[in-house]
C-alpha positions as CSV (number, residue, x, y, z in Angstrom):
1,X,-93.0,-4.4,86.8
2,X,-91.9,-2.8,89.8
3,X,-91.4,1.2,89.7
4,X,-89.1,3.0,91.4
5,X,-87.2,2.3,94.2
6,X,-88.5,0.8,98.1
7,X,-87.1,3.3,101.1
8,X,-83.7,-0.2,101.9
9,X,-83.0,0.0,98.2
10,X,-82.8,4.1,98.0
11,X,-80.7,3.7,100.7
12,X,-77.7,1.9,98.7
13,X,-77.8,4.0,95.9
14,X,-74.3,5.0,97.2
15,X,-73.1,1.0,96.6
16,X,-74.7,0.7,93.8
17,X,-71.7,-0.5,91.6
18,X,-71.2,-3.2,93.6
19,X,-74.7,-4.0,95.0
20,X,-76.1,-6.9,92.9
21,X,-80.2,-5.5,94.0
22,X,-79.8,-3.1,91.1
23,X,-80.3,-4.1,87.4
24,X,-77.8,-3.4,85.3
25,X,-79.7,-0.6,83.9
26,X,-80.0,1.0,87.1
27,X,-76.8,1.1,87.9
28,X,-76.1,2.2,84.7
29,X,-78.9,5.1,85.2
30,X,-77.4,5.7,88.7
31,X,-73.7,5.9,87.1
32,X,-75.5,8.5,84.5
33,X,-76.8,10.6,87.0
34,X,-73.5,11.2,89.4
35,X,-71.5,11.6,85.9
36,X,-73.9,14.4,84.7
37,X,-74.3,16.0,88.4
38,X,-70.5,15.4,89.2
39,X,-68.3,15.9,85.8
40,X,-70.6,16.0,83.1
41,X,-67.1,16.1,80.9
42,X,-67.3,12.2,81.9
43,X,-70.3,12.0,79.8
44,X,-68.4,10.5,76.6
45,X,-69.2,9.1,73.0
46,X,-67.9,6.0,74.3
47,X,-70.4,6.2,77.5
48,X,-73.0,7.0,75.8
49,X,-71.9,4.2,73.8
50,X,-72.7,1.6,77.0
51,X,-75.9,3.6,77.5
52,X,-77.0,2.5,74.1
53,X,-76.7,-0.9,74.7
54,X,-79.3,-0.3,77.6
55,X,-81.4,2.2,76.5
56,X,-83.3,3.1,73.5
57,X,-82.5,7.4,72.5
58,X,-85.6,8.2,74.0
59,X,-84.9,7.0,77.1
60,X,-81.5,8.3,77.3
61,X,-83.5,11.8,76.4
62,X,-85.8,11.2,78.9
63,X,-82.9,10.2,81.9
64,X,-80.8,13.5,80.7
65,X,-83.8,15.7,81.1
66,X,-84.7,14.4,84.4
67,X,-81.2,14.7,85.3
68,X,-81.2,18.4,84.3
69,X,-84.3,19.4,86.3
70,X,-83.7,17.7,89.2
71,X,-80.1,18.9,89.7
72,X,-81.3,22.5,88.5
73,X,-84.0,22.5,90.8
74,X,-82.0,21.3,93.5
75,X,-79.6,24.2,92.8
76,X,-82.0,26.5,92.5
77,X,-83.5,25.4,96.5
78,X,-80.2,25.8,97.4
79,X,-79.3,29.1,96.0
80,X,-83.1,30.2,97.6
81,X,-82.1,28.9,100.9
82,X,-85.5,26.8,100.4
83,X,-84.4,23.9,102.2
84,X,-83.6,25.5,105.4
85,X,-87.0,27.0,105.7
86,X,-89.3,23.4,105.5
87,X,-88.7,20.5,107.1
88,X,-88.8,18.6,103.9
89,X,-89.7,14.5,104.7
90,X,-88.8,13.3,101.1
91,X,-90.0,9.4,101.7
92,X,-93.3,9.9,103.8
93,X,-96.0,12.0,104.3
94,X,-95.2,14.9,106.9
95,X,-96.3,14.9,110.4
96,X,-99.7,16.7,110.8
97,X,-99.3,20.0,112.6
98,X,-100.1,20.2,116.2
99,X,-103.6,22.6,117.0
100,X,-102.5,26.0,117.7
């Protein structure tokens, strides 16, 4: 089983409703996520209805906590002015610093 994502899938996250690459339960993880970061109001019964048919209760525990942390601790960078101060190279390992 293959986890996560390669760096030409990550990059379609933003198709991913119409991009047949993902699974249906990663788009359905990916429609979670922008929902709870965007309008968490959106969040329903009748969605969490459609994650059900996906995803057991612990899993959809398990996505809303990860959801939570990572768009808190994004926040929280932001609000610290954190990302401005490292150059931050998410996808690969940084470039080693030149001899001083």
């Amino acid at each position: 089983m293959q986890q996560g994502l390669d760096d030409d899938l990550y990059a379609q996250v933003g198709s991913y409703y119409t991009n047949d690459a993902f699974t249906p339960r990663e788009k359905l993880a990916i429609e979670y996520a922008e929902q709870f970061a965007i309008d968490p109001s959106e969040v329903t019964d009748a969605f969490i209805g459609r994650m059900k048919e996906h995803f057991s209760d612990t899993e959809i525990m398990e996505l809303s906590v990860t959801n939570a942390f990572c768009l808190g601790f994004g926040r929280a960078l932001t609000a610290l002015d954190v990302q401005r101060d490292f150059d931050v190279l998410w996808s690969r390992e940084p470039e080693p610093a030149e001899p001083s």
